[in-house]
DSSP file (Angstrom, degrees, kcal/mol; ACC not computed):
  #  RESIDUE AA STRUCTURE BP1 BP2  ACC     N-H-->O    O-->H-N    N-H-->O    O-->H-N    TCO  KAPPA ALPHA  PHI   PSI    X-CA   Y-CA   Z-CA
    1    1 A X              0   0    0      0, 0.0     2,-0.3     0, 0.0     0, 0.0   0.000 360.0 360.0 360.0 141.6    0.0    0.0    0.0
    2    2 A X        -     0   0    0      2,-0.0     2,-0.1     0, 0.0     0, 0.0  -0.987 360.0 -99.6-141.7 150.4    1.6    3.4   -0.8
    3    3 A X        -     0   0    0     -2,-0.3     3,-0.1     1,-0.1     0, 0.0  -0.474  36.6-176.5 -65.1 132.5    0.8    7.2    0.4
    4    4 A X        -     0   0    0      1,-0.7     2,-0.2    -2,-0.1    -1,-0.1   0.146  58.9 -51.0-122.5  -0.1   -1.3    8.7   -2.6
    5    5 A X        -     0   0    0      2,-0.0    -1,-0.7     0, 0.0     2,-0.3  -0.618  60.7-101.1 131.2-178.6   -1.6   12.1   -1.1
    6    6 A X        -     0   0    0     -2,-0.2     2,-0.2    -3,-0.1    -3,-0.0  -0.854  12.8-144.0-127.0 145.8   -2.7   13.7    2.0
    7    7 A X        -     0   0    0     -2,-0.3     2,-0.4     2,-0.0    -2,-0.0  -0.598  20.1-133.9 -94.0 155.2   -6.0   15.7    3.7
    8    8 A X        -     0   0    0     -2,-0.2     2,-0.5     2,-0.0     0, 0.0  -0.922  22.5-159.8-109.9 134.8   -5.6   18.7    6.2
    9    9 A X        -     0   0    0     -2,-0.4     2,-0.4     2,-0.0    -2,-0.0  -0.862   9.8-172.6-122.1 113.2   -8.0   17.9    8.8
   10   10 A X        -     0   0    0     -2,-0.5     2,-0.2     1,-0.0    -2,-0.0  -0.663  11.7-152.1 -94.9 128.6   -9.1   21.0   11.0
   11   11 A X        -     0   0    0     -2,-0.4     3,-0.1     1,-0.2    -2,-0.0  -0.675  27.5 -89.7 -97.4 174.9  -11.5   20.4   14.5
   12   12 A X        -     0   0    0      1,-0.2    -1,-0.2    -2,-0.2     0, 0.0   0.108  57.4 -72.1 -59.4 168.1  -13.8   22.5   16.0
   13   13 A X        -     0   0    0      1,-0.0     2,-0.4     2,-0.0    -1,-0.2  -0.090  45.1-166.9 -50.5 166.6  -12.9   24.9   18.6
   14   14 A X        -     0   0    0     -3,-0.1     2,-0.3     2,-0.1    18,-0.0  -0.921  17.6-135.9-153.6 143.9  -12.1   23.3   22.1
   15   15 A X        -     0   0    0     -2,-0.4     2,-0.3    17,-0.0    -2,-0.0  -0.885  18.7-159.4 -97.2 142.6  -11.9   25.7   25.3
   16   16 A X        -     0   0    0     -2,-0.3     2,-0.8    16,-0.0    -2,-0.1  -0.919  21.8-121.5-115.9 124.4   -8.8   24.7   27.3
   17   17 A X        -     0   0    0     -2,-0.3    -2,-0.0     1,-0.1    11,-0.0  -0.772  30.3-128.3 -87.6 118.7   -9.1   25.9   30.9
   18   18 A X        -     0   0    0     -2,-0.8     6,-0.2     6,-0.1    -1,-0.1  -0.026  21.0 -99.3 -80.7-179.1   -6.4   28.0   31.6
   19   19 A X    >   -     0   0    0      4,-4.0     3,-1.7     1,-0.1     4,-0.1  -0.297  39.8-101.8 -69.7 160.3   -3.9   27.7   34.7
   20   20 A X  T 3  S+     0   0    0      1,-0.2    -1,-0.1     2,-0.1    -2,-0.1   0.775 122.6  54.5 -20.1 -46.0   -4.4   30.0   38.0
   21   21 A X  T 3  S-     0   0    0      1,-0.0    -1,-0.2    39,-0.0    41,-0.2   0.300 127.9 -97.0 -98.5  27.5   -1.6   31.9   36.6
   22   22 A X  S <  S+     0   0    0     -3,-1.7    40,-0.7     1,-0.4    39,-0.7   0.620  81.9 131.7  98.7   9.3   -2.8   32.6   33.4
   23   23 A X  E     -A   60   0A   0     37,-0.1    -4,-4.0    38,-0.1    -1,-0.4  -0.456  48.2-141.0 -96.6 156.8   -0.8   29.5   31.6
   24   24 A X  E     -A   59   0A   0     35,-0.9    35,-2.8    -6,-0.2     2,-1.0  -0.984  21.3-134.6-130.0 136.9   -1.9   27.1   29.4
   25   25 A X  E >>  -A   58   0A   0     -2,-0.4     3,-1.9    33,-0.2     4,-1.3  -0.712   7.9-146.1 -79.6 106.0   -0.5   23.5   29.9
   26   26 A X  H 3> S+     0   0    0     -2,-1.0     4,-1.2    31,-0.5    -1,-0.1   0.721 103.7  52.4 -61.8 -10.0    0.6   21.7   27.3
   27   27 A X  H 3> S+     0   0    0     30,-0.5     4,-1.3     2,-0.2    -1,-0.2   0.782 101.7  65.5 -67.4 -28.9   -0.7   18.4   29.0
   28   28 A X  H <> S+     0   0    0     -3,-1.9     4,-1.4     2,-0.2     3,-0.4   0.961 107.8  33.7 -68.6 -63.0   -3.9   20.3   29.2
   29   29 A X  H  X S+     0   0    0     -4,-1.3     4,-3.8     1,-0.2    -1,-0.2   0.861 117.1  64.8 -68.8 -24.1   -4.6   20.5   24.9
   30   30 A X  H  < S+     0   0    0     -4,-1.2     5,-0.4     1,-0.2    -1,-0.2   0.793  99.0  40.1 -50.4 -57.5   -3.0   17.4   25.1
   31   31 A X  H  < S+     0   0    0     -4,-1.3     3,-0.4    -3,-0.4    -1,-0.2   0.862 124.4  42.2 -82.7 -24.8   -5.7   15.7   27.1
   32   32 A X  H  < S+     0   0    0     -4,-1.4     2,-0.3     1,-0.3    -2,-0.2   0.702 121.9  42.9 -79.9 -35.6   -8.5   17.7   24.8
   33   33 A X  S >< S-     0   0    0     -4,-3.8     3,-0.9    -5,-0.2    -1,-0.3  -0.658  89.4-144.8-123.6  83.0   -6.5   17.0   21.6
   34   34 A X  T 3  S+     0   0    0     -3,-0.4    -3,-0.1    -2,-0.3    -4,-0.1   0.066  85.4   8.1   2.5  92.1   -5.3   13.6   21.6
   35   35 A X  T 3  S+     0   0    0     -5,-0.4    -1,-0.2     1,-0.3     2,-0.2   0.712  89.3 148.5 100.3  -0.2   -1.8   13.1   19.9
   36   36 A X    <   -     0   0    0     -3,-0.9    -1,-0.3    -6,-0.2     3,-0.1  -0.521  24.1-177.5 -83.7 131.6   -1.6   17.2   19.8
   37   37 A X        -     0   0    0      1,-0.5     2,-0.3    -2,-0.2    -1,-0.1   0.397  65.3 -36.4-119.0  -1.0    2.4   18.0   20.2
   38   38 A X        -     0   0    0     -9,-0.1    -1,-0.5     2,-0.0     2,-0.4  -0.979  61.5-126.7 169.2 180.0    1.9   21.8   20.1
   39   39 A X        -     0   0    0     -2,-0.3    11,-1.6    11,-0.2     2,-0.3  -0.986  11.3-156.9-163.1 165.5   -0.4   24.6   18.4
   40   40 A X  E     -C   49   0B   0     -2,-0.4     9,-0.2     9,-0.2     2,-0.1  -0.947   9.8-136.5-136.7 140.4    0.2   27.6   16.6
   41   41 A X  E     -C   48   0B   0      7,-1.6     7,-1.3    -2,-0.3     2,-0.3  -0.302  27.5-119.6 -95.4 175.1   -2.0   31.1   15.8
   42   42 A X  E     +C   47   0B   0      5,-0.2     2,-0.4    -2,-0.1     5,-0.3  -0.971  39.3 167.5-116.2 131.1   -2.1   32.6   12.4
   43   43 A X  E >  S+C   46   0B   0      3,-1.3     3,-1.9    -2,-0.3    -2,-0.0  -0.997  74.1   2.3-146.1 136.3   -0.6   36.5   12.2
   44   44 A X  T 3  S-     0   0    0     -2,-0.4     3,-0.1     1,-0.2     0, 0.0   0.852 123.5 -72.9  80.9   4.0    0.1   38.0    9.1
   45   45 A X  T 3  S+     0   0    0      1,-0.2     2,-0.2     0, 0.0    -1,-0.2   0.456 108.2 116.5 -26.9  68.2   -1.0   35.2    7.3
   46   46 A X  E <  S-C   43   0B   0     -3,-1.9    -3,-1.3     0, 0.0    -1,-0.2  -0.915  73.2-123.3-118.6 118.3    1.9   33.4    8.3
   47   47 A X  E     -C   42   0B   0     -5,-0.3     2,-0.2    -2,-0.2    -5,-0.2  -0.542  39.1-178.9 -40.1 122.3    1.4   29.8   10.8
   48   48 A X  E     -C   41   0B   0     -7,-1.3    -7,-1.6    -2,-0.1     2,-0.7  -0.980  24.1-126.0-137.7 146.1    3.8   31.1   13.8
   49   49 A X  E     -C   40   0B   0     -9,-0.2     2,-0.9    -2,-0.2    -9,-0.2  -0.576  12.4-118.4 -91.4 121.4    4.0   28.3   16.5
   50   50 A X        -     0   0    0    -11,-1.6   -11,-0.2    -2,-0.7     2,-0.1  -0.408  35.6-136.2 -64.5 111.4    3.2   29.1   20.4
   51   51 A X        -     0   0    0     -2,-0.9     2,-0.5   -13,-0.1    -1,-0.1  -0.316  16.6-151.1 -67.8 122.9    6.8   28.2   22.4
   52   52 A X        -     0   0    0     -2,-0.1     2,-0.4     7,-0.1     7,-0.2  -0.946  26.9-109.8-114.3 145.5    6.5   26.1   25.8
   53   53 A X  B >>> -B   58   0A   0      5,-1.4     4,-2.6    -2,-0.5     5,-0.8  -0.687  28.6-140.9 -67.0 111.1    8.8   26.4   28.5
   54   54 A X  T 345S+     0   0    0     -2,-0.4    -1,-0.1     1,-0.3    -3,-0.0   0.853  99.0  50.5 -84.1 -49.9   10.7   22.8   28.2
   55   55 A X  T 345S+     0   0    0      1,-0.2    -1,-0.3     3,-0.1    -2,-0.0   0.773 124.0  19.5 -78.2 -22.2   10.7   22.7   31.9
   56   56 A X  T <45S-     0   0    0     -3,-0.7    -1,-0.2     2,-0.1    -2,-0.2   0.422  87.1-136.0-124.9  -6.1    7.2   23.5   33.0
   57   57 A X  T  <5 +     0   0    0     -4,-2.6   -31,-0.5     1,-0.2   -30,-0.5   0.873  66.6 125.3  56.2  58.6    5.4   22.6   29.6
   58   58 A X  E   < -AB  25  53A   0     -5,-0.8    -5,-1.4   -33,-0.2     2,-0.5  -0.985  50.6-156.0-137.7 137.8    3.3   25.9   30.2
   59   59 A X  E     -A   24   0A   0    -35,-2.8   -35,-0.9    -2,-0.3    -7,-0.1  -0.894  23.3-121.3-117.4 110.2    3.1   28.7   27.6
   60   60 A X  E     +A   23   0A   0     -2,-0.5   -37,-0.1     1,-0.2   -38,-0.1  -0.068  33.2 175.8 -44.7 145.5    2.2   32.7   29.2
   61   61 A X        +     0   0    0    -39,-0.7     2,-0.5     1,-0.1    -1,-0.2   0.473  60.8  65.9-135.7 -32.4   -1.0   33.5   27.2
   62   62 A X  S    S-     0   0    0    -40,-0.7     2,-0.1   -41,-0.2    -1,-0.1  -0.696  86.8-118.5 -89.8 145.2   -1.2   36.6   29.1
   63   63 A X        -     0   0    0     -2,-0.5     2,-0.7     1,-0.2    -1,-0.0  -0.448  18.1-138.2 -69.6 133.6    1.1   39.7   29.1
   64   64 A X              0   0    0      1,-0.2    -1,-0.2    -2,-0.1    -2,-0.0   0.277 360.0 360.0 -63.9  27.9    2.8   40.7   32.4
   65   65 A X              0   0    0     -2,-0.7    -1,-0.2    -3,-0.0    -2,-0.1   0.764 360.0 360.0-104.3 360.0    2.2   44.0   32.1
């Protein structure tokens, strides 16, 4: 059997309840999106990919300011 081409498959939204401090857990889309290894926004209409902190697998969603 050989790969004949490929589909993009998009889901619905899914609300991820963020952390007390305003983080989102990557274990957290993880448990919502099965098999999910990271997610990315659109800016520009360029794909740029949200960075997690290796050590605490949380990405700031809000600004400290």
């Amino acid at each position: 059997m050989s790969i004949i081409g490929w589909v993009r498959l998009q889901i619905e939204p899914v609300d991820i309840q963020l952390e007390n401090d305003d983080t989102l857990l990557l274990s957290a889309v993880q448990s919502a999106i099965p098999g999910a290894h990271g997610i990315y926004y659109v800016e520009d209409e360029q794909k740029k990919a949200f960075r997690y902190d290796a050590s605490t697998g949380r990405k700031k969603l809000v600004s400290d300011s």
